[in-house]
N, C-alpha and C positions, 0 to 999 in steps of 0.2 A: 303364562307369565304376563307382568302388566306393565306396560313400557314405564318408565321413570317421566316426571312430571317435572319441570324447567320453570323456573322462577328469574326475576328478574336477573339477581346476583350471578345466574349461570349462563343470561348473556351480555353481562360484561365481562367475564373470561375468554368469551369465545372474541370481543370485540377487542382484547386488551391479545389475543392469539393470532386476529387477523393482522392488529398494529403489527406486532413480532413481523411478522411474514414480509409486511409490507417493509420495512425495515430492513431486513435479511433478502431483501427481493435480489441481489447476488448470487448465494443460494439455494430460495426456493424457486424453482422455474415455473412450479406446478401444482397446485393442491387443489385436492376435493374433501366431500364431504363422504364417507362409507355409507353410513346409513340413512338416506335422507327421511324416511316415512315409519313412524312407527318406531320399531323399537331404538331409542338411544337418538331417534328423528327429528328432523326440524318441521316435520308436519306428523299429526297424530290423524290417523283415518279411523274413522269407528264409522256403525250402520246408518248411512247418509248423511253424514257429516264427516269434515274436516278441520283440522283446527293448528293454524300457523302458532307454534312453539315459540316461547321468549327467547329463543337461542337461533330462531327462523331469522327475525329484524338484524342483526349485526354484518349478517352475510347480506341480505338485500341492499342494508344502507353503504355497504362496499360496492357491491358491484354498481349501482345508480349513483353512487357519489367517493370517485377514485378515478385520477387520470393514471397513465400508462408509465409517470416517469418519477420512482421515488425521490424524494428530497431529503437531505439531513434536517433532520429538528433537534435541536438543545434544547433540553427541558431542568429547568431549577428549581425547585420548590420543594416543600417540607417532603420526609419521607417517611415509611413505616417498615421494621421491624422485622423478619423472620427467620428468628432465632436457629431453628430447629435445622434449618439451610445456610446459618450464616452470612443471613443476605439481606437488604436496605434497599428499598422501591420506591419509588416516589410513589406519591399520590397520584398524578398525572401521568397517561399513558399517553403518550404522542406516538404518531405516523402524521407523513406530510407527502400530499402529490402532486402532479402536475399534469395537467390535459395542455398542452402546447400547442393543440390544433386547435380547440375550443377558446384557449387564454382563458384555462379554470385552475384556481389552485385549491385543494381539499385540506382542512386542517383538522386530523381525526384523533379526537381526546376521549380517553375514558376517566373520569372523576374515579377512582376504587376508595376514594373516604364515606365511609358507614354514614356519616351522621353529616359533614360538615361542606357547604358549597365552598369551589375555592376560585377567587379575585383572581385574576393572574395578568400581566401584561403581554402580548402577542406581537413580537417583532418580525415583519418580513424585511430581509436583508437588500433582496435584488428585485428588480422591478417593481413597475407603478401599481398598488391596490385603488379598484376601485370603490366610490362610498357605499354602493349598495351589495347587499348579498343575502344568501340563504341560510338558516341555520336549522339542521335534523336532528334531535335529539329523543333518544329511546330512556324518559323517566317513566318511574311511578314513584309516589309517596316512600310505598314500600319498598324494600329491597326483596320481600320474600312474593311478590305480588306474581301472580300465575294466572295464564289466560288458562279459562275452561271451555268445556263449550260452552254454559250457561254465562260465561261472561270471555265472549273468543278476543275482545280487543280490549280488554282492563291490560295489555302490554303491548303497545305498540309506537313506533315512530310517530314524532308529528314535526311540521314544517313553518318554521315562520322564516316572515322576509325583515331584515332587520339594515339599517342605516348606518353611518357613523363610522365606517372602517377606513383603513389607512392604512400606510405601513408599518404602523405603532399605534397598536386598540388594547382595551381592556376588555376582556372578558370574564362572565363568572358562571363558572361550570357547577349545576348544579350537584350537590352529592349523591353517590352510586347513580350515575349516568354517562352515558354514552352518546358524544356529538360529534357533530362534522361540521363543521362549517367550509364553505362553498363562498368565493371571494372570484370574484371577474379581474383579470390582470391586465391592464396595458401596459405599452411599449415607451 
């Protein structure tokens, strides 16, 4: 049998799965992954090679960028559709944490609009943001983009340092992607 192939779109489910969790962390106490290697895997192993799965980065950019203390995040914005469940989703998928030993807050958005970036304003309630921070976001062009092993990192996170934050910033999350942004808090 020949393991199933992971595209981008299937790790912003798994990234829109971690939010849930992180969300419900009341609860969920505890979660893994069953299969990590190979089949249904977030690594694929063939003869001397290995190859980090699009559905590999959502868990890394969890466990590298997630403090230990969930936060409520209200999320507004337009929504989409699914009839078939009787149910309405926004576009935006938020989780929000907090490292309180580090004074890190993580603000973890999945964009699930096919086609369109979306503008959004970003209000923290309590405590001082500072101007500088980090932002991880797992894009490609495509939604259906797959790393192979002829091309193992056509999917993968990349990191920029960006300026300008506050306790009220705007940000624009590019469409079908998955970010974090990493904000330094003081007192």
């Amino acid at each position: 049998t020949v393991p199933p192939e992971f595209c981008l779109k299937d790790a912003l489910v798994i990234a829109t799965f971690l939010n849930a969790m992180q969300r419900q962390c009341n609860l969920v106490k505890i979660a893994t992954v069953a299969q990590t290697v190979n089949i249904n895997g977030l690594l694929k192993v063939g003869s001397k090679k290995m190859l980090k799965e699009t559905i590999f980065w959502p868990f890394v950019m969890q466990v590298e960028h997630s403090g230990d203390i969930a936060l409520d995040a209200l999320v507004k914005c337009e929504a989409f559709n699914l009839p078939e469940k009787n149910l309405e989703l926004p576009f935006l998928d938020v989780s929000s944490t907090l490292d309180e030993k580090e004074g890190k807050l993580f603000i973890s958005v999945v964009n699930r609009h096919k086609n369109e970036d979306i503008k959004t304003t970003i209000r923290i309630e309590e405590g001082k943001v500072s101007s500088e921070g980090s932002v991880h976001t797992l894009y490609h062009e495509d939604p259906l983009a797959m790393n192979t092993y002829e091309e193992p990192e056509k999917v993968k996170p990349e990191t920029q340092h960006a300026s300008g934050f506050s306790n009220s910033f705007n940000w624009t999350f590019q469409a079908h992607s998955y970010t974090i942004i990493e904000l330094s808090m003081h007192n």
